[in-house]
C-alpha positions in Angstrom: 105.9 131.1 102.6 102.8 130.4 100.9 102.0 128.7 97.0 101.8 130.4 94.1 97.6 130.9 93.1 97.1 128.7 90.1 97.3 130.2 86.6 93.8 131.6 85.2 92.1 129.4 83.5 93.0 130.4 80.1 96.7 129.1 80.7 95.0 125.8 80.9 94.6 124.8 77.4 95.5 122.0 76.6 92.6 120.1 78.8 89.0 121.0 79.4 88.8 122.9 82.9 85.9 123.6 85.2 86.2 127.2 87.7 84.4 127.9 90.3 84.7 130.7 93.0 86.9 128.5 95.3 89.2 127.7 93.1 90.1 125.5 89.8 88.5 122.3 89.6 90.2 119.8 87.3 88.5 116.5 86.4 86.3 116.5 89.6 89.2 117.5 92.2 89.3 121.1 93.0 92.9 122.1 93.7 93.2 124.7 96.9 95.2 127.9 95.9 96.6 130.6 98.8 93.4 132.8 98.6 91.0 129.9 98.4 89.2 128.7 101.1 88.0 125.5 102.0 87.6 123.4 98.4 84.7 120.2 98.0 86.3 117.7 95.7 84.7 114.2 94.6 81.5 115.9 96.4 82.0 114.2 99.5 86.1 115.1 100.0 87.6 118.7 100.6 91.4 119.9 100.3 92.4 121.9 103.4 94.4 125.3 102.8 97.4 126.1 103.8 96.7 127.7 107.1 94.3 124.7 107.7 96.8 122.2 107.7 99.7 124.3 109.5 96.6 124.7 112.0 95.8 121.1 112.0 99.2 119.5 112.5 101.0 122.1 115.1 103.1 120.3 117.5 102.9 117.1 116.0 106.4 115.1 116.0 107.1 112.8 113.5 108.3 109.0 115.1 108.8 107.6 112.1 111.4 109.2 109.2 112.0 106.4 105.8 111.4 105.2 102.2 108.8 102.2 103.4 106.5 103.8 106.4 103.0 102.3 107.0 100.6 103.7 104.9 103.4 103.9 101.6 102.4 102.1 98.2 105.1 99.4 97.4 103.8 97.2 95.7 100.3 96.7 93.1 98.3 93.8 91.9 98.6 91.9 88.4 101.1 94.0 86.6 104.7 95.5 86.7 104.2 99.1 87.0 107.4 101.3 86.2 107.9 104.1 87.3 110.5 107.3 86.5 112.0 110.2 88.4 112.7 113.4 87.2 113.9 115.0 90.1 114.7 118.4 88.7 117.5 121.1 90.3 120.9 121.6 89.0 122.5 118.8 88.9 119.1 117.1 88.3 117.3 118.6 85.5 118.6 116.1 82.2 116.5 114.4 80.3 117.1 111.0 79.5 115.0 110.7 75.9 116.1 107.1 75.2 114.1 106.0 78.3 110.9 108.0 76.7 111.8 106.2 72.7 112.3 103.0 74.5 108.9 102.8 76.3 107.2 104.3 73.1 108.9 102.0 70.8 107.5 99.0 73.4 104.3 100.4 74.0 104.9 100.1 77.4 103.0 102.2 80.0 104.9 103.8 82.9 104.3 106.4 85.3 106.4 110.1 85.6 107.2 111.7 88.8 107.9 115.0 87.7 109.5 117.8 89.8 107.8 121.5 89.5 111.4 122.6 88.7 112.1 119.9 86.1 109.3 120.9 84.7 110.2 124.4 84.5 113.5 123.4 82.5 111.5 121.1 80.0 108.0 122.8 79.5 107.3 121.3 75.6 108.7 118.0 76.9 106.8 117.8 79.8 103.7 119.0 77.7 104.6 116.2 75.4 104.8 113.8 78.2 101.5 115.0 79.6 99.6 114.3 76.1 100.9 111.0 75.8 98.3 108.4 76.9 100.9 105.8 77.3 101.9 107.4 80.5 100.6 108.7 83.7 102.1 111.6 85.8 102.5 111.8 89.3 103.6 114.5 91.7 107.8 114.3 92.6 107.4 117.9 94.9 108.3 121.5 94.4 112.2 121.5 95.2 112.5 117.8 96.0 112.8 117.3 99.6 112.2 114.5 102.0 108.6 115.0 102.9 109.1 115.8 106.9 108.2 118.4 109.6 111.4 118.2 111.5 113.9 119.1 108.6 114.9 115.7 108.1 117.5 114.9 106.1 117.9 112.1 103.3 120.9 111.6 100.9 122.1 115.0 102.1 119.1 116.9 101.0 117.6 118.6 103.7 113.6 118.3 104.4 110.7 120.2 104.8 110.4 122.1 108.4 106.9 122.2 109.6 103.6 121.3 107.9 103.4 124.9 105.7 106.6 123.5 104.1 105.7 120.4 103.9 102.1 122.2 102.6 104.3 124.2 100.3 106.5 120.9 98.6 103.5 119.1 98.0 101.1 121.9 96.6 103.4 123.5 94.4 103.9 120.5 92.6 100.6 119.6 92.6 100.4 122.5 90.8 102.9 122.4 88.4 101.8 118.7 87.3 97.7 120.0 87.4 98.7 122.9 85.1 100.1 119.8 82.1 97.3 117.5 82.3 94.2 119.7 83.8 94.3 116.8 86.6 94.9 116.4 90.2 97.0 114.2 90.5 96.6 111.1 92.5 100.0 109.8 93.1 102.9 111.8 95.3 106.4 110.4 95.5 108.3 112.6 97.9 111.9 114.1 96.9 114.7 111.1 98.0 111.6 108.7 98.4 111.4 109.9 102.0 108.9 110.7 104.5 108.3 110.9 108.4 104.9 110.1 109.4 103.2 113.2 109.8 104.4 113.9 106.7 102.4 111.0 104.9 99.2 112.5 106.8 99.7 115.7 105.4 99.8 114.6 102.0 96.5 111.9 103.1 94.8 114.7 104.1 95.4 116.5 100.4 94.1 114.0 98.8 97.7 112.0 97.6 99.0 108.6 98.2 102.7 108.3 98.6 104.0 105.7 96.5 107.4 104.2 97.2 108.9 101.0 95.1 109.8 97.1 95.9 112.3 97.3 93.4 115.2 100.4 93.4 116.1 99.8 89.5 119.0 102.3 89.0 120.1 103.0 92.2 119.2 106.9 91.3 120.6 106.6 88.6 123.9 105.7 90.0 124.0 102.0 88.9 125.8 100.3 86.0 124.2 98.8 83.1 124.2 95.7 84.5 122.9 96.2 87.8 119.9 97.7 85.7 119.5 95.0 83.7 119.5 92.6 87.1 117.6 94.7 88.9 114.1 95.0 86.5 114.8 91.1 85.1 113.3 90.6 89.0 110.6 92.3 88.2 107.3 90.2 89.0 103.3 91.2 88.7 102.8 93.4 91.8 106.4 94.8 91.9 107.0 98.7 91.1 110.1 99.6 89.7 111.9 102.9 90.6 114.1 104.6 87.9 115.2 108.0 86.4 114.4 109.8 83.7 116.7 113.2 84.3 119.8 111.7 84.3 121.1 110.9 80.4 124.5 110.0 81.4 123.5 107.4 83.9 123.1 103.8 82.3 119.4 103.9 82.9 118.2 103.4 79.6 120.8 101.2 78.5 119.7 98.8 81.0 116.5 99.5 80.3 117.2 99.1 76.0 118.6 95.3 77.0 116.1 94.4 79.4 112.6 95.6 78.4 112.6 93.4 75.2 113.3 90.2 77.5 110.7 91.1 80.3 108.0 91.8 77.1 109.2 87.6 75.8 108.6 86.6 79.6 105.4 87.5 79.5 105.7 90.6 82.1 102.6 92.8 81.8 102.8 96.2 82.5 100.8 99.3 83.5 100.4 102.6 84.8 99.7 103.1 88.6 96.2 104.4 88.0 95.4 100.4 86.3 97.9 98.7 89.1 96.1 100.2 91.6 92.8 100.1 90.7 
């Protein structure tokens, strides 16, 4: 299987792109596509293809399989940075708008993890999302699986087998997130929140860091009201939160409509991931 070439670059208007004969460079990170070759980004960096990483990381087995491997972003420095799922998929594809109005009506930043597929059901909203300077998106994979090279599986979702799917989830998100906001982005939260290790060096090697959370908020999107509301009032500078944003009838926002206001009193700061982890 190999990833969808990126659209031309006149189906990238709503940010000012760069081409070049390798490929699309957004915002000084070229983006590899399946017929590129090898891609320079940042000048001194370059973003391996497909067959180059598949190459690369033959034969490698994975010791490691979890949320909270070496080498995964938990935690910043200074500020709260919250962050939101949208996981995309059947049952998976909602959109919870009171989280959105809530942050909006705060003007409080947060960073999106946005599935290619959620995506796909919510183009104008993601576009929306995307224009919005109050928030930052990051990359939540092509079908949202754990992030392995032995299958793996996490909650019952099974994982990627062998780098080219492991290529393939990453990429094709990339993609679909690149295509909103004429960026790379810099941030990749695996489907589940799971990874082995060679999985996290795949996703090194293109350019992402893999960013997990010290606080689980809503439980994905399972917990009550009140276990929301516990869960963010520990919230501290440093911490990142993790909730949902594709489940409406989960009590996400409802936690989040009590507890935001209090956390904004206590004098919680908050930012993006791009400012937390400066």
């Amino acid at each position: 299987m190999t990833t969808d070439p990126l659209p031309p670059p006149g189906a990238w208007s709503r940010r000012r792109l760069l081409t070049s004969a390798a490929g699309l460079v957004l915002a000084g990170l070229a983006v590899p596509t399946a017929e590129a070759g090898p891609v320079v980004v940042r000048s001194t960096e370059r973003l391996p293809t497909r067959a180059e990483i598949v190459a690369e990381f033959a034969g490698r087995r994975p010791r490691q399989f979890g949320m909270f491997l070496p080498g995964v972003v938990r935690r910043g420095r200074e500020l709260v940075a919250l962050t939101f799922d949208a996981c995309g998929g059947a049952r998976g594809s909602g959109y919870d708008k009171l989280v959105i109005s809530t942050l909006r009506k705060r003007n409080v930043p947060a960073t999106l993890f946005l599935n290619a597929r959620w995506i796909e059901a919510h183009p104008q909203i993601a576009a929306d999302l995307a224009d919005d300077p109050l928030f930052e998106l990051g990359n939540h994979g092509w079908r949202h699986r754990p992030l392995t090279v032995a299958g793996q599986t996490a909650y019952g979702i099974k994982g990627t087998s062998g780098p080219g799917e492991a290529y393939d989830e990453i990429v094709r998100g990339l993609h679909a997130v690149a295509e909103l906001t004429g960026r790379a982005p810099r941030w990749y939260r695996p489907g589940t929140a799971w990874a082995d290790d060679v999985g996290l060096a795949i996703a090194g090697r293109l350019g992402l860091r893999v960013i997990s959370f010290s606080i689980n908020a809503d439980a994905g999107a399972t917990a009550s009201k009140k276990q929301v509301v516990a869960n963010l009032k520990r919230a501290r500078r440093t911490d990142i939160t993790l909730g949902h944003v594709n489940q409406p009838h989960g009590r996400t926002a409802e936690g989040l409509v009590e507890e935001l206001p209090k956390m904004i009193r206590a004098g919680r700061h908050f930012g993006t991931l791009s400012r937390v982890l400066a």
